[in-house]
C-alpha positions in Angstrom: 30.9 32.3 -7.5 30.3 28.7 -9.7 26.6 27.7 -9.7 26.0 24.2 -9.0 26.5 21.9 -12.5 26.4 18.5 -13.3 28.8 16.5 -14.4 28.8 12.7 -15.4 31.8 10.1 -14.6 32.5 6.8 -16.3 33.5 4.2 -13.2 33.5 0.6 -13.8 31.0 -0.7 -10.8 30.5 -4.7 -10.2 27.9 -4.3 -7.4 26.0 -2.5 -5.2 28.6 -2.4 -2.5 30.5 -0.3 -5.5 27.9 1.9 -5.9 27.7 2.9 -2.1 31.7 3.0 -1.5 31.7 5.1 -4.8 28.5 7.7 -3.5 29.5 7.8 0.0 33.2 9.0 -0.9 32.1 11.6 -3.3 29.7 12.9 -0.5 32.3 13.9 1.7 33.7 16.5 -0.6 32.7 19.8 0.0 30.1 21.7 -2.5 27.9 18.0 -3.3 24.3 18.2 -3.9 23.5 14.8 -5.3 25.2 12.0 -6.1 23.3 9.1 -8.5 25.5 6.3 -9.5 24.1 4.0 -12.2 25.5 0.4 -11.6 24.0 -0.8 -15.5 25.1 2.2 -17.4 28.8 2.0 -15.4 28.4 6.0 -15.0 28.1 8.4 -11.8 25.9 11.5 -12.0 27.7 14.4 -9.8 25.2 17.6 -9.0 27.7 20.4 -7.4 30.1 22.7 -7.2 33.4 20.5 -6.6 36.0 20.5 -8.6 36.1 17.7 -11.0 39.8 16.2 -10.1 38.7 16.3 -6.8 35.3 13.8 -7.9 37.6 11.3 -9.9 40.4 11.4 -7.0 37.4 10.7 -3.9 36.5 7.5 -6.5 40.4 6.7 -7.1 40.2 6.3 -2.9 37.8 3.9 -2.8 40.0 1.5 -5.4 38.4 2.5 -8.7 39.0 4.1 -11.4 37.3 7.3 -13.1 36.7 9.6 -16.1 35.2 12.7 -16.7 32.7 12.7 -19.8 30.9 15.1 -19.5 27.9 17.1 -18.4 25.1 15.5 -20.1 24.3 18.2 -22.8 25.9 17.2 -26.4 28.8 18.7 -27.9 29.9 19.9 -24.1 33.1 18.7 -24.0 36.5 19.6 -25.0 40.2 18.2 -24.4 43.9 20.1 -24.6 46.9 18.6 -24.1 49.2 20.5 -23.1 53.6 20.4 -24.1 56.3 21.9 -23.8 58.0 22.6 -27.6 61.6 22.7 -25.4 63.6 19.7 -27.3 66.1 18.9 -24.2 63.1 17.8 -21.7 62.4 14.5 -22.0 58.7 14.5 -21.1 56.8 16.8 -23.6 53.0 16.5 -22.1 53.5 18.5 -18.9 49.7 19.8 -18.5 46.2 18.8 -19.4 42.5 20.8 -19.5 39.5 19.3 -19.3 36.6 21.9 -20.4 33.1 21.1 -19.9 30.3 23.4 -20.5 27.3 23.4 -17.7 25.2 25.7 -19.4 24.4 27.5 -22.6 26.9 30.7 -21.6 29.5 28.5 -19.4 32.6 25.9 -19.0 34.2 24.7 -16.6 38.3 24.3 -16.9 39.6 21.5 -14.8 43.3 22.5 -15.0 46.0 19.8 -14.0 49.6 20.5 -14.5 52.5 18.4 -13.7 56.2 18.9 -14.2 56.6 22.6 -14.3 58.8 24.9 -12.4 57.3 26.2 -8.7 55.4 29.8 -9.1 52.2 31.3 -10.6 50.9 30.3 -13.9 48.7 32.3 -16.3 46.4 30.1 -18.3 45.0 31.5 -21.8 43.4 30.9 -25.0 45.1 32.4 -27.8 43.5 33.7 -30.9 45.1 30.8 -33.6 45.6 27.2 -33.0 48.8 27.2 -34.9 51.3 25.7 -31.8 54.2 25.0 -34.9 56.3 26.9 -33.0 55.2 26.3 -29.8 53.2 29.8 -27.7 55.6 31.8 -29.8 53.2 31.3 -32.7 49.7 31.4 -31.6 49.1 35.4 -31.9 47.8 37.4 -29.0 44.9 36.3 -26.7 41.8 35.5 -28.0 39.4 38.9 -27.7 41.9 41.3 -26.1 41.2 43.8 -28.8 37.1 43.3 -28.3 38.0 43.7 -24.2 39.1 47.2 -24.9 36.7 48.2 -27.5 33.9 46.9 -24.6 35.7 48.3 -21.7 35.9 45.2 -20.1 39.0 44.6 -17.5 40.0 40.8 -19.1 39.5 39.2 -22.3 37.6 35.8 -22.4 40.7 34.9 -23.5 42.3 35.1 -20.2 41.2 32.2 -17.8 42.9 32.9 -14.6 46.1 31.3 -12.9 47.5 28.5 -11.3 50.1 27.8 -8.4 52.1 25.2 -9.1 53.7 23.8 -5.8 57.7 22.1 -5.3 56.9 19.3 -6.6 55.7 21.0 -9.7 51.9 20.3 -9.7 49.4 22.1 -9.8 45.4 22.1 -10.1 42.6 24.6 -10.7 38.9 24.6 -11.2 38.1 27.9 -13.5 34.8 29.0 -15.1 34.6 31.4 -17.7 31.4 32.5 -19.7 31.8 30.9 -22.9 30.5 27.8 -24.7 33.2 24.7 -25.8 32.4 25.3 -29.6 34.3 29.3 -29.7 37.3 27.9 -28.2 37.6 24.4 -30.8 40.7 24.9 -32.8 42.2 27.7 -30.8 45.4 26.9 -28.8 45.8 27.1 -24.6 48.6 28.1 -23.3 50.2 28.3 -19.5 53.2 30.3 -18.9 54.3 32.7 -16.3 53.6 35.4 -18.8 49.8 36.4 -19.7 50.5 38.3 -22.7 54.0 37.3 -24.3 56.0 36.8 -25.8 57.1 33.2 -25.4 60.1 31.7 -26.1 59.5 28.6 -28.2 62.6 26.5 -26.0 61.0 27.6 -22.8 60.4 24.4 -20.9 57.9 26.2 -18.5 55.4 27.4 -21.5 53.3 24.4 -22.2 50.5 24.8 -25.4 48.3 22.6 -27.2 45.5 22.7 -29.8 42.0 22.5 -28.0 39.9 19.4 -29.3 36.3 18.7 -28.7 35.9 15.3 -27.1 34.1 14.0 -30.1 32.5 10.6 -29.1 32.9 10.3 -25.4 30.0 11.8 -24.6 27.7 10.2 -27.0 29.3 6.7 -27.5 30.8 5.1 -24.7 33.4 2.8 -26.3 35.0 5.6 -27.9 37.2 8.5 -26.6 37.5 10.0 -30.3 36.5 9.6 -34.2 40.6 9.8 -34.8 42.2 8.0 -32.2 39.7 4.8 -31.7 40.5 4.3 -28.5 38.0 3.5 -25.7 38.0 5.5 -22.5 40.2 3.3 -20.1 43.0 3.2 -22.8 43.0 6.5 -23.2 43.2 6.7 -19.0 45.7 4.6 -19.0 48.1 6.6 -21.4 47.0 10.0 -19.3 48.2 8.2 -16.1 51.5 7.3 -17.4 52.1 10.9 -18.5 51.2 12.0 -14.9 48.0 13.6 -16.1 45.7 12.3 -13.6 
């Protein structure tokens, strides 16, 4: 069961009229303790246990848009973005994971995939971040021979699943206990199969390199130290991937 977190959202607000629309739609989703929206600071404090997506798509309803950032503790955050290495597709970026840690033991992994095939996805962090040949390179998951030496049933490395629908998307909210610096570096990947091995032209086994979302949550024009980009822009090149 996820204990109630916070979680902060950047939402550009004009008015007090956007502060209401904005607090009263996030209040009707299910599992919301408190909602505090700061009309200077342009941000929206969510206490709860909904899913994230679910918090940026109630403020996409009311005309607005919405980013995750963070939970309010540095360091928190991380980013993967996630592509198929199959070379006949011609969208690559078929899933992203937002990971934000809530406590000093715990993330949540806001899950969002888009283009895949229909059926049930496993979604794992593998013990290198070396994607050069797509999942087929990244070694096994990450703590499966510390699992068996401790008995335990799963890894850390092995986050759950998602069911991706006909139209080939799919969403899920996990929490595992682990902080967002062990997984820096390390590669995700989503494929049918938990353990391997992958194919590296298999257009249904996405991967990517997980980054920490250096910046975001500590300077508000930038998303990273690399890219330079502030927040909206880099919202604006997620939505026209399809990663909303």
């Amino acid at each position: 069961m996820i204990e109630p977190f916070q979680t902060t959202f950047s939402v550009p607000m004009t008015c007090d009229s956007c502060v209401e629309d904005v607090s009263q739609s996030i209040n009707k989703l299910q599992g919301i303790k408190k909602v505090e929206a700061k009309l200077a600071d342009q941000i929206v404090l969510v206490e709860g246990t909904a899913a994230p997506s679910s918090i940026v798509a109630a403020i996409q309803d009311t005309g607005r848009d919405a980013i995750l950032r963070g939970s309010g503790q540095s360091n928190s955050a991380a980013v993967c973005i996630l592509e198929t290495h199959n070379t006949t597709v011609p969208e690559k970026i078929r899933g992203l994971s937002r990971m934000v840690q809530v406590s000093n033991n715990q993330t949540l992994i806001d899950l969002t995939i888009n283009g895949l095939s229909p059926g049930r996805y496993w979604a794992t962090i593998r013990e290198t971040g070396d994607i050069s040949a797509g999942a087929a390179s990244t070694g096994g998951v990450w703590e499966a021979l510390k699992a068996k030496v401790l008995g335990r049933e799963e890894p850390r490395g092995v986050f759950g699943t998602v069911d991706v629908n006909e139209k080939g998307k799919g969403n899920v909210l996990l929490d595992q206990p682990i902080a967002v610096w062990e997984m820096i570096g390390r590669s995700m990947v989503v494929s049918k199969s938990k353990e391997g091995p992958f194919q590296t032209d298999d257009p249904d086994t996405i991967v990517g390199v997980i980054a920490r979302s250096a910046g975001v949550w500590d300077n508000d024009k930038m998303v990273c130290s690399c890219s330079g980009k502030n927040v909206w822009e880099e919202r604006k090149e997620q939505v026209s991937k399809g990663m909303l």
